[in-house]
C-alpha positions as CSV (number, residue, x, y, z in Angstrom):
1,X,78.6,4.7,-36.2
2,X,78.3,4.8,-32.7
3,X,74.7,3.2,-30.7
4,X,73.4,5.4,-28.1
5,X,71.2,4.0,-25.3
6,X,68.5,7.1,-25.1
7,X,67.2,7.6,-21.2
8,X,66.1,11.3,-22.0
9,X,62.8,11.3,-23.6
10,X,62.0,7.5,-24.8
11,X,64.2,4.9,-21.8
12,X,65.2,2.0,-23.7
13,X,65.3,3.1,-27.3
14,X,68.7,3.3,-29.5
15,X,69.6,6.4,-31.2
16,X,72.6,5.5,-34.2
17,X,74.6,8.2,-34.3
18,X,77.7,9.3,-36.4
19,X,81.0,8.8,-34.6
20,X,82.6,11.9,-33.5
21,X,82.6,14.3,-30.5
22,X,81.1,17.4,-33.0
23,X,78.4,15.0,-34.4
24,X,77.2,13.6,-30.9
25,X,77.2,17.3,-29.7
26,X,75.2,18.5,-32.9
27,X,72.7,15.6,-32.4
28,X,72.1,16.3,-28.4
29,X,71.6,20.2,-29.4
30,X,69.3,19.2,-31.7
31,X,67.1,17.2,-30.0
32,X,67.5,19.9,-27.1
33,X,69.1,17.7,-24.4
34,X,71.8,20.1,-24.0
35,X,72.1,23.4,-21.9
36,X,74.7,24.6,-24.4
37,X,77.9,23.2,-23.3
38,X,79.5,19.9,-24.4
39,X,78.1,16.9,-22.9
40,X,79.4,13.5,-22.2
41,X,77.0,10.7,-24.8
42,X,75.6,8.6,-21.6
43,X,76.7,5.5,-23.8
44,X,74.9,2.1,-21.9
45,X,78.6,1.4,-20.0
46,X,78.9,4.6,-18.3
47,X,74.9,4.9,-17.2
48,X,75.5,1.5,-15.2
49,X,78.6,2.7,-14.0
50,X,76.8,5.4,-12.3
51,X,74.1,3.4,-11.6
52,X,76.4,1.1,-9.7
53,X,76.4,3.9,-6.7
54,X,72.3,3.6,-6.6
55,X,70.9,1.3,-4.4
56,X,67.2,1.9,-5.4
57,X,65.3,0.3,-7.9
58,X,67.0,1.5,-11.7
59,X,63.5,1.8,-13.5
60,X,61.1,2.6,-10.5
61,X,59.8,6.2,-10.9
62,X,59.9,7.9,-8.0
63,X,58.7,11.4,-8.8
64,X,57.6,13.8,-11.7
65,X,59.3,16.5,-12.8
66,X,57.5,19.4,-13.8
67,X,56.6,21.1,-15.9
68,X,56.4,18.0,-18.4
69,X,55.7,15.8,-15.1
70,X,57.8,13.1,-17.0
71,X,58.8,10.2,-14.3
72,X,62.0,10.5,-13.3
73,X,64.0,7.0,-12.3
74,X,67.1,7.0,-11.1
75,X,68.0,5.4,-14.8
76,X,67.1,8.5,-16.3
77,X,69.2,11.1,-14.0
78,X,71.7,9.0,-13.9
79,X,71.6,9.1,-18.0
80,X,71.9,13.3,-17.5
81,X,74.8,12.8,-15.0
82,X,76.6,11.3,-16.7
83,X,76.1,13.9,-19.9
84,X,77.0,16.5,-16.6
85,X,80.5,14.4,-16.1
86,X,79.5,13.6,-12.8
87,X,82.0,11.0,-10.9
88,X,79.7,7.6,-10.3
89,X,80.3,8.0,-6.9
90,X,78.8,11.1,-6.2
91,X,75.5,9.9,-7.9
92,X,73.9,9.6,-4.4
93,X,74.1,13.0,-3.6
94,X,72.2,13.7,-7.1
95,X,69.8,11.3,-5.9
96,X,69.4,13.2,-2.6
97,X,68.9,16.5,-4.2
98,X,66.1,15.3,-6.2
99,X,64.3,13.9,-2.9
100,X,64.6,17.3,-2.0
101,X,63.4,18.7,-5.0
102,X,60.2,16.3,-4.7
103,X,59.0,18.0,-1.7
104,X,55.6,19.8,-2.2
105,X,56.6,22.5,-0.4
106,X,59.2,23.3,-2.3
107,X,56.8,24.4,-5.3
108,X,59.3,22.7,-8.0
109,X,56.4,23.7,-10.7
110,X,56.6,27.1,-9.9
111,X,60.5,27.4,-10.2
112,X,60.7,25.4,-13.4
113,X,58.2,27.4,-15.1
114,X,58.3,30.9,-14.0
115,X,59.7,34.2,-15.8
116,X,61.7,35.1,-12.2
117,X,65.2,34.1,-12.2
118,X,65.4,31.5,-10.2
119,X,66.9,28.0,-9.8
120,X,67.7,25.4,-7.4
121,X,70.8,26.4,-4.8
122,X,72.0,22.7,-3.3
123,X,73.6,23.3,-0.1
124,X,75.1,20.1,1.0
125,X,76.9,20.0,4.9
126,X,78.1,17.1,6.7
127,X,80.9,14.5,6.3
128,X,80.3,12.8,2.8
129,X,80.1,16.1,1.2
130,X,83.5,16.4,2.5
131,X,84.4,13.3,1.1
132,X,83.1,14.4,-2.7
133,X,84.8,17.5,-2.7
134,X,82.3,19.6,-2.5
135,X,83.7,22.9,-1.8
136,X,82.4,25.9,0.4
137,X,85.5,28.1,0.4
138,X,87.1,30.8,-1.5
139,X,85.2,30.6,-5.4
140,X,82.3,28.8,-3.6
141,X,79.8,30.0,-6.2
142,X,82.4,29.7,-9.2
143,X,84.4,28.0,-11.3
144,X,87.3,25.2,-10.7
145,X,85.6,22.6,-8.2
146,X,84.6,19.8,-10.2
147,X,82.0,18.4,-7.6
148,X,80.4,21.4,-7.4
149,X,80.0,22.1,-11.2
150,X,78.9,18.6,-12.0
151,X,76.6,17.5,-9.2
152,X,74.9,20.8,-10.1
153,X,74.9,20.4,-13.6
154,X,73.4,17.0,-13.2
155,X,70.7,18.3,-11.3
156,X,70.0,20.6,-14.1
157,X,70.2,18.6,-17.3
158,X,67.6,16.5,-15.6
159,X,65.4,19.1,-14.2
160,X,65.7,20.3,-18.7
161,X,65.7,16.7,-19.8
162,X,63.1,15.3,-17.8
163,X,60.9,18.0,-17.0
164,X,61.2,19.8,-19.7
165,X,62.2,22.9,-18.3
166,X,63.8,23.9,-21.8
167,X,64.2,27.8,-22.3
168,X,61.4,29.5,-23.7
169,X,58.6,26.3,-23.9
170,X,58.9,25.2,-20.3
171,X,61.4,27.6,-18.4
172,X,59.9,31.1,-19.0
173,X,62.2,32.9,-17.2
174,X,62.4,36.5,-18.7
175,X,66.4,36.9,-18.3
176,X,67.0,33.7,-16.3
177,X,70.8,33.6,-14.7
178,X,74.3,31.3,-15.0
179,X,73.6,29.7,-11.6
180,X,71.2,27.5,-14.0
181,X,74.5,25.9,-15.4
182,X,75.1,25.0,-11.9
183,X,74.4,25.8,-8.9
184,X,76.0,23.7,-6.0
185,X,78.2,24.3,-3.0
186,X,79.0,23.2,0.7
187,X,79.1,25.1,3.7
188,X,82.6,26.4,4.9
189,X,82.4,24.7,7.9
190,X,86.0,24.8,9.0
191,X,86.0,28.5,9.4
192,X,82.5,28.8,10.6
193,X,82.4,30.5,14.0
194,X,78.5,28.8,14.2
195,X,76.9,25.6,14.1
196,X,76.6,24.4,10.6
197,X,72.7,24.3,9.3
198,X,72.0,20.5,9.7
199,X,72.8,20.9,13.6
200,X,70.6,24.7,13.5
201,X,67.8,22.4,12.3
202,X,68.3,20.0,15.1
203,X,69.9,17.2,12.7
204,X,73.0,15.1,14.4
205,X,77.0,17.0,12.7
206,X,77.6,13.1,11.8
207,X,74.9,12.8,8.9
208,X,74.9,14.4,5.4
209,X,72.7,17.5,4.3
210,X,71.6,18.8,0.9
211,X,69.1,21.7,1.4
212,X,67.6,23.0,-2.1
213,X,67.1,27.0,-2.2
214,X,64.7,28.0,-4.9
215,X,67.1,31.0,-5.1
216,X,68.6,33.8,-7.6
217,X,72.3,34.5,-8.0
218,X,74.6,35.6,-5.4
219,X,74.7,39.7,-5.1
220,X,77.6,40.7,-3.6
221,X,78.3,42.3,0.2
222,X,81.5,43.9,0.3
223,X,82.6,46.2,3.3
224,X,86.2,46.3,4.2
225,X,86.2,48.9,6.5
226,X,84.0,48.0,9.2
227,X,86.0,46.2,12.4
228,X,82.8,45.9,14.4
229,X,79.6,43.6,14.1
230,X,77.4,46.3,14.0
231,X,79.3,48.1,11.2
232,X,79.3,44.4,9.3
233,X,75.5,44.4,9.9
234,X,74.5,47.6,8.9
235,X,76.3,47.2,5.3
236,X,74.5,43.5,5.5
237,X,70.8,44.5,6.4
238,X,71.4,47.9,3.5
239,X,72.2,45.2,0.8
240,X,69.5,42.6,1.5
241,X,66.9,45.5,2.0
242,X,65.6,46.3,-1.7
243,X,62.4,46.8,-3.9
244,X,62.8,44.1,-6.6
245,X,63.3,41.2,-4.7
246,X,60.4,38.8,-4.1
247,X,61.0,38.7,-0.9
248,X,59.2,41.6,0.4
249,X,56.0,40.3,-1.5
250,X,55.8,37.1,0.0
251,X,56.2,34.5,2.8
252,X,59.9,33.6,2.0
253,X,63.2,32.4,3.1
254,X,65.8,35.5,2.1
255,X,69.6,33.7,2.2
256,X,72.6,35.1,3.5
257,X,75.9,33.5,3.0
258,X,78.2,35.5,5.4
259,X,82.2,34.9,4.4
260,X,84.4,33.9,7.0
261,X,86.1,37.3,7.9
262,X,83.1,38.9,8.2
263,X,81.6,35.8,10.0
264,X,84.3,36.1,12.5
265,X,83.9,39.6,13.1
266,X,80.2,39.2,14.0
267,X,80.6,36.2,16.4
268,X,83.6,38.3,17.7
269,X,81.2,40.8,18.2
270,X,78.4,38.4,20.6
271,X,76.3,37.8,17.7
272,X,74.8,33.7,17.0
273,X,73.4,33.3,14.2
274,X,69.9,33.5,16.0
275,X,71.1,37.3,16.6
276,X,72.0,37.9,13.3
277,X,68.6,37.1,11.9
278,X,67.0,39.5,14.6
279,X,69.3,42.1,13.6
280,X,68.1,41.6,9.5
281,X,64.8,41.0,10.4
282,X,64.2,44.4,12.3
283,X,66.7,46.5,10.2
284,X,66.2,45.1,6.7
285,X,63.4,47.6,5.5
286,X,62.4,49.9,3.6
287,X,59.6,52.9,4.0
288,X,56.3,51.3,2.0
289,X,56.7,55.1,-0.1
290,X,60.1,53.6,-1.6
291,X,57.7,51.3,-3.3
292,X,55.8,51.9,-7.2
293,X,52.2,52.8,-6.2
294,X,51.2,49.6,-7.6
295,X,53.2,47.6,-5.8
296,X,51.7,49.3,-2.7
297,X,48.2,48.6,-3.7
298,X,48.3,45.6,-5.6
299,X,50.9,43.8,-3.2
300,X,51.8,44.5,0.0
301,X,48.2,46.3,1.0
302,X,46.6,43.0,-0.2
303,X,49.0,40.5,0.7
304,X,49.8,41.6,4.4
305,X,46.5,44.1,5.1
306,X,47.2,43.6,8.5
307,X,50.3,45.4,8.0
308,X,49.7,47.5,5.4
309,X,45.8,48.2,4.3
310,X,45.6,51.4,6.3
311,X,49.5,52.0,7.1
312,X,51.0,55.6,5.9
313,X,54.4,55.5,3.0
314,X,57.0,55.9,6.2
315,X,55.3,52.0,7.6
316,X,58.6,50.0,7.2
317,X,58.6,46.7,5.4
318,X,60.5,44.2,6.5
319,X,62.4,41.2,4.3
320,X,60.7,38.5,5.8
321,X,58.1,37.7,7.9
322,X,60.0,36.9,11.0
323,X,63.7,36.2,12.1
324,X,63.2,32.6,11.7
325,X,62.7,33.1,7.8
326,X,66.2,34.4,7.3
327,X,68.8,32.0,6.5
328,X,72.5,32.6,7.6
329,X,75.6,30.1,6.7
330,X,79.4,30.7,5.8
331,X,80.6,30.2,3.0
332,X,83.6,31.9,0.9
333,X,87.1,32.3,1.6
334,X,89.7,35.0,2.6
335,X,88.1,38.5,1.7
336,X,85.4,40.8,3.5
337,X,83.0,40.0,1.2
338,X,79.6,38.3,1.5
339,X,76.8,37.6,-0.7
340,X,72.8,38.5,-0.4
341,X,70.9,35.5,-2.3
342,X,66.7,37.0,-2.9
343,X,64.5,33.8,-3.1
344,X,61.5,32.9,-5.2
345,X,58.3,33.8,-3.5
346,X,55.8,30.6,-3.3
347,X,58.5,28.2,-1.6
348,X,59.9,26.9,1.5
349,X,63.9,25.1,1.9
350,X,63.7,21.5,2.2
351,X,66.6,19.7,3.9
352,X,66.9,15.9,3.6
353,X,69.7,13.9,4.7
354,X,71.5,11.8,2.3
355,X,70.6,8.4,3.3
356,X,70.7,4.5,1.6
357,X,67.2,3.4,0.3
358,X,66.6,1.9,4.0
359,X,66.6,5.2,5.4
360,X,70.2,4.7,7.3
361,X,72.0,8.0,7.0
362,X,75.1,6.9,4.7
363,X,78.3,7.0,6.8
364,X,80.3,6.6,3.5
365,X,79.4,7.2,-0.7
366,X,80.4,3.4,-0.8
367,X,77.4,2.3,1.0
368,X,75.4,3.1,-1.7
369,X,77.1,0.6,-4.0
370,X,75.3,-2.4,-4.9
């Protein structure tokens, strides 16, 4: 018989379970702490193991997660990272995404509880994410990087196990999408022809980024044959411009992730990053007529009636609301390929840097050890 401490739904309590991998796995599907896959029992040993990289208070809430609006301590995620098979040491940067999360902004109700397909993208940048592995080159989106598949699955389990963002009774989502296994990766900052997105936001290159995207699944950009910017741009704005993405509805922050061929090409080319968001922002559209009627009336006339109210089917609608909106990083490998991400619509990108409870950007993931 194995003893269980449970920090999912009741902090503090035992669970007695059978021993065995198959009856631990039965009893955390049961009790719907699971998001399918096998899960590591977060016995009392390894939850203070990870807990040994937190430099906060264990048992000190220090936000609600919705939907439930449970209180999440860094006990609890630290309970769900280690069911994720999170390395202790990367426990900070879990801690980091969830300061990010916390942000009002950010609209974390919405996202946990709507029928769009949607799910937190972390985006970490910066020297410790480095350090943890986190990987932003070929595969950045898939499989075989084990800091990117369990910082992200940590982040779910606890945005399921705490919030209560479990399919069909909290998470609506009509179809929903893999990324909400995981959903984690760096950028590929070595073969980056820009300045990485921490720096674009005027933060120092020294410190540590995660930035949460409230964001659907990568969509594939592939063009081989162009050789000049333009010709990269024009197969980039055609992708990005479409009818079923929420972000011609609302105020939002459409995401590019540009691979480093085609990255090279445009920077070849003259084109910042600055440029490339003009280029999207003016040549991503579509003629209002490609839009249903009632998406005509009932959205964009009465969202943007500035725009719209009295404007004839060949007015052009545009992604986003200004160049600024856009946001362009590399990421990827060898390859022309890159990848279109459409955003939820009520929600803005929040960028905190990964810092020790003092507020002192972290220079190492050993200064969060107590």
């Amino acid at each position: 018989m194995s003893r269980l401490t449970n920090w999912l739904d009741t902090p503090g309590c035992t669970i007695d379970c059978d021993d065995g991998l198959e009856a631990i796995q039965s009893l955390f599907l049961a009790r719907g702490w699971s998001d399918g896959l096998p899960v590591i029992p977060p016995t009392s040993e390894r939850v203070e193991a990870m807990l040994a990289y937190c430099d906060r208070p264990w048992d000190e809430p220090f936000m609600t997660v919705p939907p439930r609006y449970a209180p999440a301590t860094p006990a609890r995620i630290a309970a769900n990272a280690v069911m994720a098979g999170l390395q202790p040491a990367h426990f900070p940067l879990v801690l980091a995404a969830f300061d990010a999360l916390n942000a009002p902004e950010f609209n974390l109700y919405g996202i946990q509880a709507t029928t769009h397909p949607c799910t937190p993208l972390l985006l970490f940048g910066g020297p410790l994410a480095v350090e943890a592995g986190i990987h932003g080159g070929n595969n950045a989106f898939g499989q075989g990087y084990p800091a990117n598949a369990t910082i992200g699955r940590a982040v779910r389990l606890a945005l399921v196990n705490i919030g209560g963002a479990i399919p069909g009774i909290g998470d609506m989502a009509t179809q929903g999408t893999p990324a909400k296994f995981a959903y984690c990766c760096s950028e590929n900052e070595a073969h980056s022809p820009w300045e990485p997105l921490r720096v674009e936001l005027g933060l120092p290159a020294e410190v540590t980024t995660v930035t949460v995207v409230a964001a659907e699944g990568p969509h594939n950009i592939n063009d081989h044959e162009s050789t000049t910017a333009i010709g990269v741009l024009k197969s980039i704005a055609g992708t990005v411009a479409i009818t079923g993405a929420n972000n011609a509805y609302h105020p939002s922050v459409p995401v590019v992730a540009i691979g480093p061929e085609h990255a090279r090409t445009l920077a070849d080319g003259g084109y910042t990053k600055q440029a490339v968001k003009a280029y999207l922002y003016e040549h991503a559209r579509l003629p209002l007529g490609r839009f249903s009627d009632e998406n005509i009336e009932r959205r964009l006339r009465k969202r943007f009636p500035e725009r719209f109210a009295t404007a004839g089917l060949d007015a052009l609608v545009p992604m986003a609301q200004s160049p600024e909106e856009f946001m362009v990083f590399v990421a990827g490998g060898a390859g022309k390929h890159s990848a279109f991400i459409p955003t939820f619509g009520s929600t803005r990108p929040v960028t905190r840097v990964v810092a020790t409870a003092d507020g002192v950007p972290a220079r190492r993931l050993d200064d969060f050890r107590r």
